[in-house]
N, C-alpha and C positions, 0 to 999 in steps of 0.2 A: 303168793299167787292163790288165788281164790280156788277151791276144793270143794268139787260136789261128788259125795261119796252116795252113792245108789241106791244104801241101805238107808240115809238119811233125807229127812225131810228140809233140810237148810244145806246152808253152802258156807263154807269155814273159809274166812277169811283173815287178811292179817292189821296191822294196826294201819298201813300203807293203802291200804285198799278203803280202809273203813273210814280214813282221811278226807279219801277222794270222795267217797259216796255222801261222806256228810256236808260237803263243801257245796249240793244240789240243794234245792228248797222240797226235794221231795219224799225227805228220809223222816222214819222217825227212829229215834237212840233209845230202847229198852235198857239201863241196869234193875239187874233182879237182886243184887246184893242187901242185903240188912240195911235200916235207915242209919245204925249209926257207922257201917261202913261208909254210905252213901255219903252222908253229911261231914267224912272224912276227906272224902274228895273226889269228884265224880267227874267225868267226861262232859267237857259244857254240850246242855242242851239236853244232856240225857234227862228222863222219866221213870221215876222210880216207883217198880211196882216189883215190891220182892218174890222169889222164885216159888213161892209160896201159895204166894196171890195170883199167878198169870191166867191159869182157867178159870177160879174164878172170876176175876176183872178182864175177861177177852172181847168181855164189848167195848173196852177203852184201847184195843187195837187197834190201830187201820188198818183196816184191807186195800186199800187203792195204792197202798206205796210200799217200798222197800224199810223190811222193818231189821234193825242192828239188835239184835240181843250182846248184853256185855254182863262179866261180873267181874272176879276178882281174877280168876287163870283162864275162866273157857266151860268147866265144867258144867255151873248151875245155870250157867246161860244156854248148852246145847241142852239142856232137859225143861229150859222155859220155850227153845224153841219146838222140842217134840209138843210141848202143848197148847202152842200155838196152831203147830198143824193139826191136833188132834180138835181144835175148834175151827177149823177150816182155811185158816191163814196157807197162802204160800209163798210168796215174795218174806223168807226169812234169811237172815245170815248170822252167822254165830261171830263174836270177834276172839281167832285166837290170841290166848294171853292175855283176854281181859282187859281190867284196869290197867294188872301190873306192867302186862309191857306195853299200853300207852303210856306212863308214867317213864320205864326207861328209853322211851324213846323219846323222853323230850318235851312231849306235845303237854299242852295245858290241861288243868283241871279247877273246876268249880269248888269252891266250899261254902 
């Protein structure tokens, strides 16, 4: 069930959720994980720009849509979304559990 904590600028959602939202034409999928995490196996459709990168490269954000941050648990991806909003983004969601539990839950990945 999607979680918007007051103190944060995004809303933590689960791999169930993040299903449904990608299954719209109007989402974009953020992993911030390392390329050669990434190139190990990514969430189809996701856009790799690692957690490193995201202030810098925030003009390869869109603002007009709901944007999914992911990594490997949850963690580098709620701190790629604190900077996203520190560049002005608000439509963010963090996926909890990342990769990994898109991975145990079944769902496909890219390599």
């Amino acid at each position: 069930m999607a979680v918007k904590n007051p103190q944060e600028p995004f809303t933590r959602i689960d791999v169930k959720e993040a299903q449904e939202m990608m299954a719209r034409d109007d989402i974009a999928v953020i992993d911030v994980r390392e390329p050669h995490e990434y190139n190990a196996g990514h969430v189809p459709g996701a856009k790799l720009i690692p957690v490193g990168t995201v202030y810098a490269r925030r003009e390869e954000l869109p603002r007009d849509r709901d944007v999914i941050f992911l990594c490997a648990v949850g963690q580098r991806s709620a701190l790629a979304c604190e900077m996203a909003a520190a560049a002005g983004l608000t439509r963010l969601f963090n996926l909890e559990g990342g990769t990994d539990a898109w991975i145990k839950a079944g769902l496909p990945v890219d390599k």
